[in-house]
C-alpha atoms as a printed R data frame, in Angstrom:
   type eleno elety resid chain resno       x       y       z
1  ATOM     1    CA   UNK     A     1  98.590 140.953 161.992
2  ATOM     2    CA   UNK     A     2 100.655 140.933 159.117
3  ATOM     3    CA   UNK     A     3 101.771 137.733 156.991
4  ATOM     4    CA   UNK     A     4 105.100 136.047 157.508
5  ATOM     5    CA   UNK     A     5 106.824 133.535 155.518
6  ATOM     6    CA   UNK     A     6 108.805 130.632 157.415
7  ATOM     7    CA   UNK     A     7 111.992 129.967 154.973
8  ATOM     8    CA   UNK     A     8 113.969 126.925 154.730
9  ATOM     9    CA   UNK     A     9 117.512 126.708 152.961
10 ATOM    10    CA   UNK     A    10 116.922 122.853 151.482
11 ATOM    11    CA   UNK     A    11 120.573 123.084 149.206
12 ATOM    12    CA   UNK     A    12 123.662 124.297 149.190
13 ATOM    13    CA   UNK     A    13 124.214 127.915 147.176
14 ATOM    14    CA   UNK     A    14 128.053 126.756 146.709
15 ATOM    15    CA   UNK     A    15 128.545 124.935 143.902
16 ATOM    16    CA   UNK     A    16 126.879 125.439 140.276
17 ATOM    17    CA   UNK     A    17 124.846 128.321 141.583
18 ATOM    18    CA   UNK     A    18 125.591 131.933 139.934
19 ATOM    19    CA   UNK     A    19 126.498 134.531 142.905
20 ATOM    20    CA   UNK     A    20 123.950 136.527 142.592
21 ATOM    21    CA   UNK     A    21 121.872 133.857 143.952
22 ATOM    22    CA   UNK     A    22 124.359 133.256 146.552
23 ATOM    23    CA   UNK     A    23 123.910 136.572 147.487
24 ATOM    24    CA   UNK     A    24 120.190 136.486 147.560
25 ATOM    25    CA   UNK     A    25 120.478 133.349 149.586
26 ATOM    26    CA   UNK     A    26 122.290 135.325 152.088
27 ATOM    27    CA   UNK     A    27 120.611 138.567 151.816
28 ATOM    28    CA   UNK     A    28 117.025 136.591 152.871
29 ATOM    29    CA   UNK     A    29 119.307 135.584 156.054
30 ATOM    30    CA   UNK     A    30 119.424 131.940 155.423
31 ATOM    31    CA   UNK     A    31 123.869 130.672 156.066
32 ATOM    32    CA   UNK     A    32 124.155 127.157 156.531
33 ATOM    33    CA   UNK     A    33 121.808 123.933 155.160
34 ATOM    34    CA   UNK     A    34 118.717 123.081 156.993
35 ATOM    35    CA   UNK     A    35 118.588 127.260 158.964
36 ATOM    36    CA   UNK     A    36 114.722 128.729 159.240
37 ATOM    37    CA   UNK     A    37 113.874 132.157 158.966
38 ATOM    38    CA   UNK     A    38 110.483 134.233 159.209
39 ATOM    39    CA   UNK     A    39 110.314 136.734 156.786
40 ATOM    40    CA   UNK     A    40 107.032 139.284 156.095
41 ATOM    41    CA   UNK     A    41 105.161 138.368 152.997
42 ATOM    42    CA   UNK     A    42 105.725 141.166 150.882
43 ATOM    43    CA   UNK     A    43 106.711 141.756 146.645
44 ATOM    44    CA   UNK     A    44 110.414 142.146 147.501
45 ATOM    45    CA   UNK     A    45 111.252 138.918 149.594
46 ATOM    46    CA   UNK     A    46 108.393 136.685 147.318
47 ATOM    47    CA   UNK     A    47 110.706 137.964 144.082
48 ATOM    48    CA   UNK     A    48 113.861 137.201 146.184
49 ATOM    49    CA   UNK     A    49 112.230 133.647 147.269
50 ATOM    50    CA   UNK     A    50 111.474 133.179 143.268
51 ATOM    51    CA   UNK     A    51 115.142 133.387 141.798
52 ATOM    52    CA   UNK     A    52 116.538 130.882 144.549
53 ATOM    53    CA   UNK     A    53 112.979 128.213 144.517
54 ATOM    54    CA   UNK     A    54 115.230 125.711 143.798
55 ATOM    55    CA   UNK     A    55 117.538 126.118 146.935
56 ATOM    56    CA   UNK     A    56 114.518 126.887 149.623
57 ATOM    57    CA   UNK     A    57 111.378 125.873 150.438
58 ATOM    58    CA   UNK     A    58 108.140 128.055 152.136
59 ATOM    59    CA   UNK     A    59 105.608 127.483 154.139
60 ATOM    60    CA   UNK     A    60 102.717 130.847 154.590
61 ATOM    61    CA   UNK     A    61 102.129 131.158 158.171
């Protein structure tokens, strides 16, 4: 069974954040403060997860 990361948007991407990482923020499917999402573990999402650390936080399941 494959790897899954549990996501957690911690912060708000609205204010002083550039939009790129807004998008990114949306793009990993996270919209309002506090919403969990499972994504697989995999290069792409782990570099997506890197540029927004400071907004999220992950737990390996």
């Amino acid at each position: 069974m494959a790897k899954t990361l549990t996501i957690k948007l911690v912060k708000s991407p609205i204010c002083g954040v550039k939009k790129d990482q807004t998008a990114t923020v949306r793009a990993l499917g996270l919209h309002k403060v506090n919403s969990v999402v499972e994504q697989p573990d995999n290069e792409s999402i782990r570099g997506m997860i890197f540029k927004v650390k400071h907004l999220v936080t992950v737990e390996e399941n």
